[in-house]
C-alpha positions as CSV (number, residue, x, y, z in Angstrom):
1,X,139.3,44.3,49.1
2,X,139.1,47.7,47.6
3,X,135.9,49.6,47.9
4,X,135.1,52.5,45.5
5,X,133.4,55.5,47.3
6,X,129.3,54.9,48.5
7,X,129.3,58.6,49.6
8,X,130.1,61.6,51.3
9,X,128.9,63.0,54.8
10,X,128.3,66.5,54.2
11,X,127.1,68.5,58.2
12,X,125.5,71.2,58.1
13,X,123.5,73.1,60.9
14,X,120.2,74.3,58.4
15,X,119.6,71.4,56.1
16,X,116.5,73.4,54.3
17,X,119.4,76.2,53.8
18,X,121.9,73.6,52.5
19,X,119.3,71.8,50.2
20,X,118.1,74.8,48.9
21,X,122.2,75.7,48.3
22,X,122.9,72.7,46.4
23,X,119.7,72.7,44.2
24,X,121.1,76.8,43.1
25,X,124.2,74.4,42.0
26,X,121.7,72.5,39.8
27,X,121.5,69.3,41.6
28,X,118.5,67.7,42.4
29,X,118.0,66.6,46.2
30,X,115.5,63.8,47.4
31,X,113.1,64.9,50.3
32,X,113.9,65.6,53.8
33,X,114.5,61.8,55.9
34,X,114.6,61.1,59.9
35,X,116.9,58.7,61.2
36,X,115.6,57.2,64.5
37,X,118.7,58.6,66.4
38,X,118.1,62.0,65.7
39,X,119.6,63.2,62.5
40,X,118.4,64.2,59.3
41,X,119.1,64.2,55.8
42,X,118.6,64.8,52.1
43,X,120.7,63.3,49.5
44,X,122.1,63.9,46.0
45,X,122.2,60.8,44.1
46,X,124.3,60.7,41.1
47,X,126.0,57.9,39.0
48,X,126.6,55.0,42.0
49,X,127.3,57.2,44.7
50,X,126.0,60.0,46.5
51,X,125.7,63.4,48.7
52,X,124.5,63.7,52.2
53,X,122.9,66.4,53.5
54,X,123.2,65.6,57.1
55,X,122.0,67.3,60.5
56,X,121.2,67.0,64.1
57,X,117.7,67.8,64.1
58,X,116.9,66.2,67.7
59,X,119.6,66.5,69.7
60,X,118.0,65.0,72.8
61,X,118.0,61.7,70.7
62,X,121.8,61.6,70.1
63,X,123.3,58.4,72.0
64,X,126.7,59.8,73.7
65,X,129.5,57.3,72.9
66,X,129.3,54.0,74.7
67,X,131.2,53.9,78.0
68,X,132.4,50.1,75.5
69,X,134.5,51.7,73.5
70,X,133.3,49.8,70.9
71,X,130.1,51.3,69.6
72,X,130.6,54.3,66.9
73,X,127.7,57.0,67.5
74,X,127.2,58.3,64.5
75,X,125.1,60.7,65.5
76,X,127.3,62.1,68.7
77,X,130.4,62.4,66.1
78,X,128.2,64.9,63.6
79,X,127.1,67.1,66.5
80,X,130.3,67.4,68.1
81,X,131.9,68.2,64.2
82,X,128.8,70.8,63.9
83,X,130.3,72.6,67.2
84,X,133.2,73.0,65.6
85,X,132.3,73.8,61.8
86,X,130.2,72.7,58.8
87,X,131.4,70.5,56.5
88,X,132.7,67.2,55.1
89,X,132.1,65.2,58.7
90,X,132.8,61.3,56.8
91,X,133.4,59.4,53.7
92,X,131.9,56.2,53.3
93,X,132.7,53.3,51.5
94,X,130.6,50.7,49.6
95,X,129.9,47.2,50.7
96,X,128.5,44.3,49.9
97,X,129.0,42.6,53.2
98,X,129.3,44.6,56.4
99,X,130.2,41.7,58.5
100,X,132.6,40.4,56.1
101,X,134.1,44.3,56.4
102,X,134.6,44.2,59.6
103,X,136.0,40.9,60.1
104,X,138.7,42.6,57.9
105,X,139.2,45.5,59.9
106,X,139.4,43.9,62.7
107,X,142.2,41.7,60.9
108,X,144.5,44.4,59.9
109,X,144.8,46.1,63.0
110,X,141.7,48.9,62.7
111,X,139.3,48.9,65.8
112,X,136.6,46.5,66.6
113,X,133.8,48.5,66.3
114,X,130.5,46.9,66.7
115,X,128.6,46.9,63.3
116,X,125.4,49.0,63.0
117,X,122.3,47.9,61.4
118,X,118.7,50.2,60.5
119,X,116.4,51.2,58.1
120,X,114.4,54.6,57.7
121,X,111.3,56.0,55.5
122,X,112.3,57.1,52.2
123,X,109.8,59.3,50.0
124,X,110.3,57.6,46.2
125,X,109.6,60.5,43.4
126,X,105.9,59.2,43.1
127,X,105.2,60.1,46.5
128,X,104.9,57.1,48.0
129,X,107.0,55.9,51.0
130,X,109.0,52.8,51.7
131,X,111.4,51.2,54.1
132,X,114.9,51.2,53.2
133,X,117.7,49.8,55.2
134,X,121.6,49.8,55.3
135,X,124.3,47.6,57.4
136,X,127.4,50.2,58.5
137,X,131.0,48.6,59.7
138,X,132.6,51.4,60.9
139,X,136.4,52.0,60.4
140,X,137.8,54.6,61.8
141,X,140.6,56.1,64.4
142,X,139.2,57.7,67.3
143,X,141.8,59.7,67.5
144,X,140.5,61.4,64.5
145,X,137.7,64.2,65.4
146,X,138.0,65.6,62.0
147,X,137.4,62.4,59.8
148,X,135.3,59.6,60.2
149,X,135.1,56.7,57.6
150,X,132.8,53.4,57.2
151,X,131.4,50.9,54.8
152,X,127.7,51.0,53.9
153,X,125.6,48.1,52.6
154,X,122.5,48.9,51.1
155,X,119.9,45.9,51.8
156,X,117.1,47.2,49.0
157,X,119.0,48.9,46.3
158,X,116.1,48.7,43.7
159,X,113.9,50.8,46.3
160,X,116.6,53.7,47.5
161,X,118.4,54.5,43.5
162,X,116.0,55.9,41.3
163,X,116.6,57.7,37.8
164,X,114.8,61.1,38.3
165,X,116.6,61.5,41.4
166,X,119.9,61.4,39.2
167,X,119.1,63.5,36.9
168,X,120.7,67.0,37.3
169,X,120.0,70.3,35.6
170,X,124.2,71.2,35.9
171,X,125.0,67.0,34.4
172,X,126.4,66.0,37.4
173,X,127.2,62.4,37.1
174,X,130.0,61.2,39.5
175,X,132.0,62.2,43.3
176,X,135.3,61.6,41.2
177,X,137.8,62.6,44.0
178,X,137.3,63.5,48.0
179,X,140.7,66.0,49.4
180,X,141.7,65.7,52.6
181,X,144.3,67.8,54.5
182,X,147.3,66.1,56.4
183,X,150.5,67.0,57.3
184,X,152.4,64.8,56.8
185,X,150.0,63.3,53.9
186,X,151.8,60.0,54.8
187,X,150.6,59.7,58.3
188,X,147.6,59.2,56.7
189,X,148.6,56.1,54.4
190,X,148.7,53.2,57.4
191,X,145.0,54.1,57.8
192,X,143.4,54.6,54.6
193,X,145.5,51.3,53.3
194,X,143.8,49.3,55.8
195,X,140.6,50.2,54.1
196,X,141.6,49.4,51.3
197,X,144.4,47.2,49.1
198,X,147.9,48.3,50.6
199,X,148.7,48.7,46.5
200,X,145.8,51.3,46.0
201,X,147.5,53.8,48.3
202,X,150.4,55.8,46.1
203,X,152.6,58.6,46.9
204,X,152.3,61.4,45.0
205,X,155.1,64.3,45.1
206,X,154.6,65.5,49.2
207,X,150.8,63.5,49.2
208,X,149.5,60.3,48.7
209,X,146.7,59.3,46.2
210,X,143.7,56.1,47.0
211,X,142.5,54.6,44.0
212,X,139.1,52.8,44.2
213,X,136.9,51.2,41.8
214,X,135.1,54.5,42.1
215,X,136.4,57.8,42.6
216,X,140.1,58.6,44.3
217,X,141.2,60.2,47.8
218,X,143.9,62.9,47.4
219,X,145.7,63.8,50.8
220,X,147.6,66.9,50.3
221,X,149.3,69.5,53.1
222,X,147.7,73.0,53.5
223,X,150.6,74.1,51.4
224,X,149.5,71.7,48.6
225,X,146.1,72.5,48.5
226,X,146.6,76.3,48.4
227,X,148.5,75.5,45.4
228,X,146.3,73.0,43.7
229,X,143.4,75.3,44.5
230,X,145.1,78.7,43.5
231,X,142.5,81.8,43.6
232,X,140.7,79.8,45.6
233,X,140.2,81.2,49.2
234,X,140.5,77.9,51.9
235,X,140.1,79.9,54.7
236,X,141.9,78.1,58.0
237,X,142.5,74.8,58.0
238,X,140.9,72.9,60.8
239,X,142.4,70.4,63.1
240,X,143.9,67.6,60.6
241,X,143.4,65.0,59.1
242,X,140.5,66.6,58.0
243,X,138.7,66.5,54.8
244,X,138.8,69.7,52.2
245,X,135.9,68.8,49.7
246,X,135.3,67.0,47.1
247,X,135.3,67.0,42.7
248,X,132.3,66.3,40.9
249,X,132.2,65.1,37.2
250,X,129.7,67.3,34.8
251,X,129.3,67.2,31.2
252,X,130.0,70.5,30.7
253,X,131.9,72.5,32.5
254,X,130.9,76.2,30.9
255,X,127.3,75.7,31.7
256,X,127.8,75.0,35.3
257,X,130.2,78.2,36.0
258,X,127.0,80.2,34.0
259,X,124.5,78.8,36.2
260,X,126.6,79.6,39.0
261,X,127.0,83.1,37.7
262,X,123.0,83.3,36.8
263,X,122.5,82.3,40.5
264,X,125.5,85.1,42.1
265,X,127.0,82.1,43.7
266,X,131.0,83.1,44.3
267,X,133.2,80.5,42.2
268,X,136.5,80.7,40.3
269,X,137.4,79.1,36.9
270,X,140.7,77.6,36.1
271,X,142.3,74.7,34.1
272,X,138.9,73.8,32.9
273,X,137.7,73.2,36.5
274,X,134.9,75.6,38.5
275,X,135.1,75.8,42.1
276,X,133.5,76.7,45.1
277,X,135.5,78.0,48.3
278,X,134.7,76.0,51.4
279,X,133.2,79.7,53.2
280,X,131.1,79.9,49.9
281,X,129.5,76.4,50.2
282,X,128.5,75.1,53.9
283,X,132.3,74.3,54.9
284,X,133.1,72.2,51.7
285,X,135.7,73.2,48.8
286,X,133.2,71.9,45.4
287,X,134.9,71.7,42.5
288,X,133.6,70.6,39.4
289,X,135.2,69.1,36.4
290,X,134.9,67.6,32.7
291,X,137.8,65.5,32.1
């Protein structure tokens, strides 16, 4: 089946630094979380999916990867990427049945990873606290140190979206696209088809373009994003595939490049887009977009 984009992975070494970042932007981020295994987070919910402001806050509770083989930690693959650089760490699919996901992986050649199941406290706008929980079938290559992707179901929807956490003072409403860098693009296709409906993966011109039901993946060579992203300073690319950043639909995209400017973040405007350069925004090209 295709599955439209749940969210984005987003590693960063001060997450107080990062949130306080992203709310200059204009965005609106939920209070600090713990997950059991040592990480933390705050998010940015927008219209059906989301931002995660992840990071290894107790690194004494990170579980190394399973002498199995078969058991994704999560956590061991962000604090390994954070030795390396901040940044997009994983994109994440949505799912409405993790077992069901991985029975399809499994299927068409990706490996068997074991599924992972938990649920955390999560402070609701009110103040009060409940229990959420989520069900992750993970699919990704482990030759990949870069990238990481997986499915997420969310058991208790009604308790985890809520309206004033998607409400943003620069409109932002939608992750539209997520960039990664590849060379060749194509190497990439196999994979991400697997993930997806072998028709949802097109070429286009030297990359290759995933269409979900919501939000696309564009896989572009360095060459390709320097020229996509002109003015626009990516710094060095790290070990590929890796991901580049991600676009972000507002309603107007002169308001955001003045907040920007109000707040002396860096940014470039051009072909009625803003963007941020990775350097400029915790390892992750932003670019944000009207049409």
């Amino acid at each position: 089946m295709n599955r439209g984009i749940d969210h984005l992975v987003l590693a960063v070494a001060d997450l107080e630094a990062a949130a306080g970042f992203y709310r200059r932007l204009g965005f609106t981020t939920t209070p600090r979380a713990q997950h059991a295994w040592g990480t933390d987070n705050c998010l940015v919910q927008l219209g059906g999916n989301f931002l995660e402001l992840l990071t290894v806050a107790r690194p004494h509770l990170i579980a190394p990867p399973a002498a199995s083989g078969t058991e994704f930690s999560f956590g061991a693959h962000n604090q390994a990427f954070l030795t390396r650089r901040e940044g997009m760490s994983m994109l994440v699919f949505e799912s409405r049945d993790a077992e069901a996901d991985r029975a399809e992986f499994i299927a068409r050649g990706l490996p068997p990873w074991e599924n992972f199941h938990f649920e955390r406290e999560a402070a609701l706008p009110d103040g009060s606290r409940v229990k959420v929980s989520f069900s992750l079938a993970f699919a990704s290559d482990p030759t990949m140190h870069e990238a990481a992707f997986f499915t997420c179901r969310q058991h208790a929807p009604d308790l985890f979206w809520k309206p004033d956490y998607q409400r943003h003072a620069n409109g932002a409403t939608l992750v539209s696209e997520v960039v990664m860098l590849a060379d060749p693009p194509s190497g990439l296709a196999d994979h991400l088809g697997r993930m997806q409906e072998a028709d949802a993966v097109s070429r286009d011109g030297d990359g290759i373009i995933v269409a979900t039901p919501r939000g696309t993946i564009s896989v572009v060579t360095p060459d390709g994003a320097r020229e996509r992203f002109a003015g626009v300073d990516l710094g060095k690319s790290p070990p590929m595939p890796c991901f580049l950043g991600y676009r972000v639909h507002v309603l107007d995209v002169a308001a955001v490049a003045g907040r920007l400017g109000e707040e002396g973040i860096p940014h470039t405007a051009s072909g009625g887009a803003v963007r941020i350069a990775p350097a400029d925004a915790f390892g992750a090209l932003i670019e944000f977009h009207a049409g």
